[in-house]
C-alpha positions in Angstrom: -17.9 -2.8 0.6 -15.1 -5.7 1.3 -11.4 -5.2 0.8 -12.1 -8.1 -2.3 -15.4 -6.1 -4.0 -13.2 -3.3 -3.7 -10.3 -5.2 -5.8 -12.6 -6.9 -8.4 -14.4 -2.8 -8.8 -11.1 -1.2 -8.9 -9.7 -4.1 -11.4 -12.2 -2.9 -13.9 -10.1 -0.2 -14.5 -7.5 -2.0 -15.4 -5.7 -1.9 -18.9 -6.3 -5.2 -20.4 -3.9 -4.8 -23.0 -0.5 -4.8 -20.2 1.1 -8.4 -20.3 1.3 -9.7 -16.6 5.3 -8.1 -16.7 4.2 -4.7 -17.3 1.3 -5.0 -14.7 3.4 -5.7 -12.4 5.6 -3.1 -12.8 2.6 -0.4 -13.6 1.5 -1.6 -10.3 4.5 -1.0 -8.2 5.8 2.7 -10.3 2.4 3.4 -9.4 3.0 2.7 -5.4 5.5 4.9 -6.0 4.5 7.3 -7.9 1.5 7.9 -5.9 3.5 7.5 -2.1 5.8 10.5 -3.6 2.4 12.3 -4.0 1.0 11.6 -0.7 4.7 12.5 1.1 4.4 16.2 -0.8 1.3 17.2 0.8 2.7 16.1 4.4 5.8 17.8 3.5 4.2 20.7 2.4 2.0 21.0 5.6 4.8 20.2 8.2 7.8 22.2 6.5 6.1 25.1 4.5 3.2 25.8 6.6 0.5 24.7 4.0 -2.7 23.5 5.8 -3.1 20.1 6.3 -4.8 18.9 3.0 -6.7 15.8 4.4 -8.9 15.6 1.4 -6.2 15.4 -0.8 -4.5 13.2 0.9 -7.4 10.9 0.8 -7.6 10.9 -2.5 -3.9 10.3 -2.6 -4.6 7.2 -0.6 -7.5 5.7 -3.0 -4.7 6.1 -5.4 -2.1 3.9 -2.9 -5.4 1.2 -2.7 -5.9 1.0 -6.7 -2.2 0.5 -7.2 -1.8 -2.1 -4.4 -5.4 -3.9 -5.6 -3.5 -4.1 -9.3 -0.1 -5.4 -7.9 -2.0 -7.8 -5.5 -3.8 -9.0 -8.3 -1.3 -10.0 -10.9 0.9 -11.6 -8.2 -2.1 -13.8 -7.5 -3.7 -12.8 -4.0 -6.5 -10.9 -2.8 -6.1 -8.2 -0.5 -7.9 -9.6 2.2 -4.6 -12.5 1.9 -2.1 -9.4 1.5 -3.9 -8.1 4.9 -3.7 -11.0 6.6 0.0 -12.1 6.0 0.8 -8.5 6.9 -0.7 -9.3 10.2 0.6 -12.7 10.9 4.4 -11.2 10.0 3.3 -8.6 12.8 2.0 -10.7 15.6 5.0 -12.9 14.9 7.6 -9.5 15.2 5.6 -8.0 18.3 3.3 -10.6 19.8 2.8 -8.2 22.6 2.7 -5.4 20.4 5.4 -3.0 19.5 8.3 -3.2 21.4 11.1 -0.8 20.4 14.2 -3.3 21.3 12.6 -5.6 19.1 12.4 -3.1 16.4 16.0 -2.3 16.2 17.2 -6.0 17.0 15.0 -7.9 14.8 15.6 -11.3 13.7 17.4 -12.3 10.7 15.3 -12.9 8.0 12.3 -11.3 8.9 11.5 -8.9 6.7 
């Protein structure tokens, strides 16, 4: 399966009765909301000695793709385009790949 037949499958799902406002903003409390999730099961392992729930957290992180396929979506793009502008912004910020000194002096504007 592509990034996009994994948007158009997961878009099935969505609510068709949300106006594009409260897609949008479904789509990001959901990053959220879902992020928080995924951060407690880290915590969990690395500050109250819980095993490592990689399961979990995978399932946690299907969550992260559904919410970023609906957010993607109502903004316009696929996630293949969200991919790739994330990786042009990078090549442009670390052409040689990372470079700490470039990290904390980065240029104005790029964010």
């Amino acid at each position: 399966m592509t990034i996009n037949e994994y948007q158009q499958l997961a878009m099935r799902t969505l609510n068709p009765n949300l106006s594009e406002k409260e897609v949008l903003i479904n789509g990001v409390m959901g990053l959220c909301g879902e992020s928080g999730e995924a951060i407690d099961i880290v915590k969990r392992h690395l500050a109250q000695g819980h095993e490592l729930d990689k399961e979990h957290l995978a399932k946690e992180l299907g969550d992260i793709a559904w919410y970023l396929a609906e957010t993607a979506t109502v903004l316009g793009y696929s996630l293949e385009d969200i991919l790739q502008m994330n990786i042009d912004k990078l090549k442009k910020r670390y052409p040689e790949g990372f470079d700490t000194e470039k990290s904390i002096h980065r240029q104005e504007g790029d964010i």
